[in-house]
SEDONU-76227 format. One record per residue: z, y, x of N, C-alpha, C in turn; residue in one letter. Coordinates in nm, 4 decimals. Example, Ala and Ser with C-alpha at 12.3 -4.5 7.8 and 13.67 -1.06 7.14 Angstrom:
# SEDONU-76227
n_c3->0.7800; n_c2->-0.5690; n_c1->1.3190; ca_c3->0.7800; ca_c2->-0.4500; ca_c1->1.2300; c_c3->0.7800; c_c2->-0.3300; c_c1->1.3200; balum->a;
n_c3->0.7080; n_c2->-0.2250; n_c1->1.2850; ca_c3->0.7140; ca_c2->-0.1060; ca_c1->1.3670; c_c3->0.7870; c_c2->0.0030; c_c1->1.2900; balum->s;
# end
This chain:
# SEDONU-76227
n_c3->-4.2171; n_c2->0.3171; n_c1->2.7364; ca_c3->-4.2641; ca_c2->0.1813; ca_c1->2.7220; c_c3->-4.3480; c_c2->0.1712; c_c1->2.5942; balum->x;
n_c3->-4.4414; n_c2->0.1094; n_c1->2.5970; ca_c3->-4.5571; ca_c2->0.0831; ca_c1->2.4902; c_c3->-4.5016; c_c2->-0.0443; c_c1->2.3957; balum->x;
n_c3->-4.4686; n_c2->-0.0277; n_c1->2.2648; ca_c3->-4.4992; ca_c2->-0.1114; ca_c1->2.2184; c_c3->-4.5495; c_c2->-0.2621; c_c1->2.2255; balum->x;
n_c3->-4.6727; n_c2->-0.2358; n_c1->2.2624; ca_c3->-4.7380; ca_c2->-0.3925; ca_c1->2.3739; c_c3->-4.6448; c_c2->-0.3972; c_c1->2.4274; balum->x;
n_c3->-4.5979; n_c2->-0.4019; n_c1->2.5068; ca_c3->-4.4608; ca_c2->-0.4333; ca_c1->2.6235; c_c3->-4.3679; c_c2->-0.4824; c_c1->2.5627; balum->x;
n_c3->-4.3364; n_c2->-0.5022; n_c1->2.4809; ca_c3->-4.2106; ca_c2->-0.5046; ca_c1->2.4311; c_c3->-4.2051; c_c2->-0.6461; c_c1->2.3904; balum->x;
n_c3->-4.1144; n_c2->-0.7646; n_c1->2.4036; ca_c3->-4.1321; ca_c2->-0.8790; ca_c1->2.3948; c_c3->-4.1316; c_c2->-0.9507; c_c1->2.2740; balum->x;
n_c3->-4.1570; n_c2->-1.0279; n_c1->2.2091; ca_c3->-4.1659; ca_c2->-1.0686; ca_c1->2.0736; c_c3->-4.0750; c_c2->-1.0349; c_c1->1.9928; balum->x;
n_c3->-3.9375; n_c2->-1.0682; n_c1->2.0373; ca_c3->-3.8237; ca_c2->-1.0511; ca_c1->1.9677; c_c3->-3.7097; c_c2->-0.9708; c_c1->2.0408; balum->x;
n_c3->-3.6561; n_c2->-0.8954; n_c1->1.9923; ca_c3->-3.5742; ca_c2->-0.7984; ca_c1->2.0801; c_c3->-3.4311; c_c2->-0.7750; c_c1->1.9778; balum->x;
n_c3->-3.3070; n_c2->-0.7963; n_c1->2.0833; ca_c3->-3.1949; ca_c2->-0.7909; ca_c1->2.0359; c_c3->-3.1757; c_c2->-0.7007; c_c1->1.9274; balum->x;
n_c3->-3.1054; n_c2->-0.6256; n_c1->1.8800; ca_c3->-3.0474; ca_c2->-0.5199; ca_c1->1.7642; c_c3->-3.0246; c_c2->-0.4190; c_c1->1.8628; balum->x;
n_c3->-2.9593; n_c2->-0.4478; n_c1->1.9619; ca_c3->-2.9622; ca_c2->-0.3316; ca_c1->2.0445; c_c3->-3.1219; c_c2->-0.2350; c_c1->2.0985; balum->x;
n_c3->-3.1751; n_c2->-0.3339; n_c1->2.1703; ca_c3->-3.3186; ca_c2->-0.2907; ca_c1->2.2141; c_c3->-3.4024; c_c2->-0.2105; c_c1->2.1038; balum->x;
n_c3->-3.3640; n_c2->-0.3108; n_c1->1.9373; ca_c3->-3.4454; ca_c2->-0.2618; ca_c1->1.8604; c_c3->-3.3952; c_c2->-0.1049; c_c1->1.8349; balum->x;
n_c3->-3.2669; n_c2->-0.0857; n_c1->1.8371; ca_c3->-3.1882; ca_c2->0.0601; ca_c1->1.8038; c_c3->-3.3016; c_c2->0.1459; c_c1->1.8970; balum->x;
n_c3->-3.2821; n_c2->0.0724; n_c1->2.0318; ca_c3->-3.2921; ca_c2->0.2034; ca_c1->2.1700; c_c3->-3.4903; c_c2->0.2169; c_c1->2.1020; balum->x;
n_c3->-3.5400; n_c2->0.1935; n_c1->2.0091; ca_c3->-3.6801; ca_c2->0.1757; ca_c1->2.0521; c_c3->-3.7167; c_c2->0.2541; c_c1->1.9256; balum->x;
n_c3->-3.6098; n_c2->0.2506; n_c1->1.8260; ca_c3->-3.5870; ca_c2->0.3344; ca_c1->1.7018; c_c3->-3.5286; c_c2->0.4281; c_c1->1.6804; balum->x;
n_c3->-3.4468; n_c2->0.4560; n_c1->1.8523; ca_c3->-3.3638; ca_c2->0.5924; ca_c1->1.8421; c_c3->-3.2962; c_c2->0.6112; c_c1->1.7345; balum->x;
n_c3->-3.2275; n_c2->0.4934; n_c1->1.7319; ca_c3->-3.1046; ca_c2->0.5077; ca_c1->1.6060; c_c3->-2.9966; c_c2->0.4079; c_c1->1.6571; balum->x;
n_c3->-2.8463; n_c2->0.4516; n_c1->1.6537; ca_c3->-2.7338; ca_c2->0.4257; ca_c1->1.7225; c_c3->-2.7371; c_c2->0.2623; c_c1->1.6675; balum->x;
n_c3->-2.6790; n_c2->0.1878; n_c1->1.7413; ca_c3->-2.6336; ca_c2->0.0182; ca_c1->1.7641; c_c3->-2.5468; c_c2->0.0035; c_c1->1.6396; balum->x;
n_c3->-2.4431; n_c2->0.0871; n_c1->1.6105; ca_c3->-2.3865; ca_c2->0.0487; ca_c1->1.4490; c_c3->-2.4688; c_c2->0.1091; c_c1->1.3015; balum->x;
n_c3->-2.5651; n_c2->0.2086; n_c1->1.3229; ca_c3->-2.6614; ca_c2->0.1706; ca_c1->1.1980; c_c3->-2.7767; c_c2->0.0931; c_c1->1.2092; balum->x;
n_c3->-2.8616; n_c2->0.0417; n_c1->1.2807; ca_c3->-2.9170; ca_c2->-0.0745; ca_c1->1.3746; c_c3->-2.8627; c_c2->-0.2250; c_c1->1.2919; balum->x;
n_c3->-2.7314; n_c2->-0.2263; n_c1->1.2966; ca_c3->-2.6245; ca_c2->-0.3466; ca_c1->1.2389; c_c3->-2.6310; c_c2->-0.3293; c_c1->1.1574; balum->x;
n_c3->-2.6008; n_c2->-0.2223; n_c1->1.0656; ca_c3->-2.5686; ca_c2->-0.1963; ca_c1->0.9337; c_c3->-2.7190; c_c2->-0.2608; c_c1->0.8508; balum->x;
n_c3->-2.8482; n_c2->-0.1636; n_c1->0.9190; ca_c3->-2.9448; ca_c2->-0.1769; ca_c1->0.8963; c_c3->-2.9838; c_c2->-0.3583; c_c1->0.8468; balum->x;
n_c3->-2.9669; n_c2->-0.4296; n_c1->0.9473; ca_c3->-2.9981; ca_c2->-0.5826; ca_c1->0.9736; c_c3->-2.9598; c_c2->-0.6245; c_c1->0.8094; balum->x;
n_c3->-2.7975; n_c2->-0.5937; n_c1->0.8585; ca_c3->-2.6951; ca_c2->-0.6316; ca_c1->0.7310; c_c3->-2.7935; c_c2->-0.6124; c_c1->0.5635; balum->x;
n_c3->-2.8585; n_c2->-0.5017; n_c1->0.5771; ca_c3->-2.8891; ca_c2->-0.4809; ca_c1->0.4238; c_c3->-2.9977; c_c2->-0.5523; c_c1->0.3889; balum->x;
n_c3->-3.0995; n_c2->-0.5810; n_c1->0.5243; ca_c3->-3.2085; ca_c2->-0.6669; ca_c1->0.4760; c_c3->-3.1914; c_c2->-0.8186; c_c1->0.4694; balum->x;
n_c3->-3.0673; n_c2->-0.8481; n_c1->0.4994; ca_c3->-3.0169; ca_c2->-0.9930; ca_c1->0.4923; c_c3->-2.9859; c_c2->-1.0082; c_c1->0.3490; balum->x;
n_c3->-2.8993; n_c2->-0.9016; n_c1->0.3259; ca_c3->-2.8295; ca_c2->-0.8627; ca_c1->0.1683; c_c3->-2.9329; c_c2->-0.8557; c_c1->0.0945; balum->x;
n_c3->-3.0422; n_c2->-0.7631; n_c1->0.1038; ca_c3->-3.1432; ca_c2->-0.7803; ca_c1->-0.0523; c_c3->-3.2745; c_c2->-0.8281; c_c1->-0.0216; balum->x;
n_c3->-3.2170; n_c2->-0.9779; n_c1->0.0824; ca_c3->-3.3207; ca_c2->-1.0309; ca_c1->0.1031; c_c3->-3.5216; c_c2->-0.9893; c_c1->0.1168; balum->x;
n_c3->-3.4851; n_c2->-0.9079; n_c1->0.2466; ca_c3->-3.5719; ca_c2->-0.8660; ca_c1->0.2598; c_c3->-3.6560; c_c2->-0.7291; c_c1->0.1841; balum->x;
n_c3->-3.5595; n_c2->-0.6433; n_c1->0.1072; ca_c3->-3.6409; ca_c2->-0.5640; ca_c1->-0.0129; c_c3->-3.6394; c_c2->-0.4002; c_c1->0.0992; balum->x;
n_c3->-3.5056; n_c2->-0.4013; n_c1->0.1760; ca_c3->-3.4829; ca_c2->-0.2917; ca_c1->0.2281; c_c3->-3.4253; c_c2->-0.3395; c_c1->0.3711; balum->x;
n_c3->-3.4282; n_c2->-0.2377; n_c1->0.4357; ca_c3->-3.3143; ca_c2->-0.2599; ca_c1->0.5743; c_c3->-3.4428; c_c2->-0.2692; c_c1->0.7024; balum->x;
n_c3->-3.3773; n_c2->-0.2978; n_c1->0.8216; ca_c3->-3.4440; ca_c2->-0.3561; ca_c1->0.9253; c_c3->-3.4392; c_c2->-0.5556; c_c1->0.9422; balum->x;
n_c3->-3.5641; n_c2->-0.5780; n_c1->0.9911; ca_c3->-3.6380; ca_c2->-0.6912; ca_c1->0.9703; c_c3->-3.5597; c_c2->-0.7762; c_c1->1.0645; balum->x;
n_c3->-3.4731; n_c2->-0.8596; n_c1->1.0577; ca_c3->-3.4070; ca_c2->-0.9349; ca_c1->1.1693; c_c3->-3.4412; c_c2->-1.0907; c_c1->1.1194; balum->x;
n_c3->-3.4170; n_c2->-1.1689; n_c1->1.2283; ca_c3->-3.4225; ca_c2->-1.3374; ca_c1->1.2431; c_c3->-3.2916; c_c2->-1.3881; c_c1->1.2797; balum->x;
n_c3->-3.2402; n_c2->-1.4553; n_c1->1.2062; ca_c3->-3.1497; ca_c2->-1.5313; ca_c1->1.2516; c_c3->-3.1847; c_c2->-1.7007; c_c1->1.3450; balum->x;
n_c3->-3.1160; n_c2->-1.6831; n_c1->1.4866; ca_c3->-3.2089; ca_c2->-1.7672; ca_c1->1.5723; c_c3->-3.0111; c_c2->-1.8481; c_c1->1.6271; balum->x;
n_c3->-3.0056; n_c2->-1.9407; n_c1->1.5263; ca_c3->-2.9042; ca_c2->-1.9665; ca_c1->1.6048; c_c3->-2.7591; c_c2->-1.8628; c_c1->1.5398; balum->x;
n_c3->-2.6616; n_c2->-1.8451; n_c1->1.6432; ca_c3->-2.5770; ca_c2->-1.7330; ca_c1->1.6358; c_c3->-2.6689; c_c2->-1.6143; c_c1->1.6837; balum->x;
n_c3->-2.7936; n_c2->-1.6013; n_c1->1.7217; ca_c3->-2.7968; ca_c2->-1.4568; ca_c1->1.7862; c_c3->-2.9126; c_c2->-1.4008; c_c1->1.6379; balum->x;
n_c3->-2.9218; n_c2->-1.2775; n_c1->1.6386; ca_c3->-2.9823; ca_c2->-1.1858; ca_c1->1.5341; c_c3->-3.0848; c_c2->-1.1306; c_c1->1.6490; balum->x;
n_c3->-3.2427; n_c2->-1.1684; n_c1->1.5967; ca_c3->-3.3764; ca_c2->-1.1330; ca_c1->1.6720; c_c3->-3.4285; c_c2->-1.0019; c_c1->1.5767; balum->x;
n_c3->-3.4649; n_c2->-0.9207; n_c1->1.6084; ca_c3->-3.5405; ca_c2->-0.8122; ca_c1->1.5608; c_c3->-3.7224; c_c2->-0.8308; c_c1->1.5903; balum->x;
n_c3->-3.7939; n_c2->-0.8626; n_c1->1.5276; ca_c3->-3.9443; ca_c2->-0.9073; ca_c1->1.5714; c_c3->-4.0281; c_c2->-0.7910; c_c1->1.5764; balum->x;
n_c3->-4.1149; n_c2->-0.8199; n_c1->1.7262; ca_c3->-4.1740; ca_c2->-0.6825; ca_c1->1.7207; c_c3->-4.2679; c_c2->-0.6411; c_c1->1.6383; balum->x;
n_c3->-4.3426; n_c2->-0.7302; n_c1->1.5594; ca_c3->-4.4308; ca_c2->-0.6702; ca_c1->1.4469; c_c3->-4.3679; c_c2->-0.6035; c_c1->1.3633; balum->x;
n_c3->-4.2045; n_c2->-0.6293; n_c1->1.3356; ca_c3->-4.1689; ca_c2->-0.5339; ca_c1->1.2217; c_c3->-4.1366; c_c2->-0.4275; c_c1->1.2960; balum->x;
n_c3->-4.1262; n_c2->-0.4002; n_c1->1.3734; ca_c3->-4.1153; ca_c2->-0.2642; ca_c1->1.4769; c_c3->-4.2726; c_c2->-0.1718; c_c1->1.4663; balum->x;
n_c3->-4.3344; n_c2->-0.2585; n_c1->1.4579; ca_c3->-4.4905; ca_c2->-0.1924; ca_c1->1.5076; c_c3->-4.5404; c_c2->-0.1829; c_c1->1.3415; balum->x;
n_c3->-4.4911; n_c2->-0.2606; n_c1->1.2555; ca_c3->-4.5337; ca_c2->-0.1953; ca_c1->1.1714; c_c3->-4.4371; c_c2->-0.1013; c_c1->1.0886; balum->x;
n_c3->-4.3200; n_c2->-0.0713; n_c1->1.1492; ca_c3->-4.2854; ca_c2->0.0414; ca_c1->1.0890; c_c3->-4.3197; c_c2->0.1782; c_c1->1.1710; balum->x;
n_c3->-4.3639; n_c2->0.1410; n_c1->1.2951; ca_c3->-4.4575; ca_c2->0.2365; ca_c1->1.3938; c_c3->-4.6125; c_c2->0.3398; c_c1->1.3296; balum->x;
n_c3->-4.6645; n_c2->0.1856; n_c1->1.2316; ca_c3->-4.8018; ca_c2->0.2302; ca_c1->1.2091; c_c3->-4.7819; c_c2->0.2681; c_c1->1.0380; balum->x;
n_c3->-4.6914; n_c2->0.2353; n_c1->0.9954; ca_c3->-4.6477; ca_c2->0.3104; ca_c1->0.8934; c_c3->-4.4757; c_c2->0.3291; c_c1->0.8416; balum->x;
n_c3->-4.4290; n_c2->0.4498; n_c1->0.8498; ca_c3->-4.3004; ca_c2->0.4946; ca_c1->0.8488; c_c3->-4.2414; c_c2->0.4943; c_c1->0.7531; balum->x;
n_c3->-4.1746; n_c2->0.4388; n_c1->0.7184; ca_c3->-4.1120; ca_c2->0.4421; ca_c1->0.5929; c_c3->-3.9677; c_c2->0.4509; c_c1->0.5868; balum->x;
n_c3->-3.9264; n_c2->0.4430; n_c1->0.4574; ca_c3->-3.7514; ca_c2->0.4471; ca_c1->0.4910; c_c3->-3.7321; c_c2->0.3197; c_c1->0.4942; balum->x;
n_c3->-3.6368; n_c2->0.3309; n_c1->0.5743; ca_c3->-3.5704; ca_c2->0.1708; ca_c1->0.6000; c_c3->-3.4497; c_c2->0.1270; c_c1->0.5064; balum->x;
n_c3->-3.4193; n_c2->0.2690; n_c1->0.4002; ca_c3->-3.2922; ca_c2->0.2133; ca_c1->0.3416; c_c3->-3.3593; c_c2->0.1860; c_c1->0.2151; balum->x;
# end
């Protein structure tokens, strides 16, 4: 699946399966960029009770790789 495809916002799970990295560091991940407000971690939205992963921060850790911790 392409990138393009992929819908604006995608669960923690989807974002794992698309980052090939397991559903509890995925969580963990979320957790740290909540914690240092944005400095490190993966890029999540809080929408409600549910946690959105947005696909630009997907695509731009696509078009440039970096560490996420």
């Amino acid at each position: 699946m392409a990138l393009d495809d992929l819908p604006e916002f995608l669960t923690v799970e989807e974002a794992a399966a698309v980052l090939r990295i397991g559903r509890t560091s995925a969580y963990l991940l979320t957790q740290r960029w909540r914690h240092t407000r944005g400095e490190s971690g993966l890029p999540v939205q809080r929408l409600g009770r549910l946690l959105r992963v947005p696909r630009s921060a997907i695509e731009r850790m696509a078009v440039s790789p970096g560490d996420l911790a």
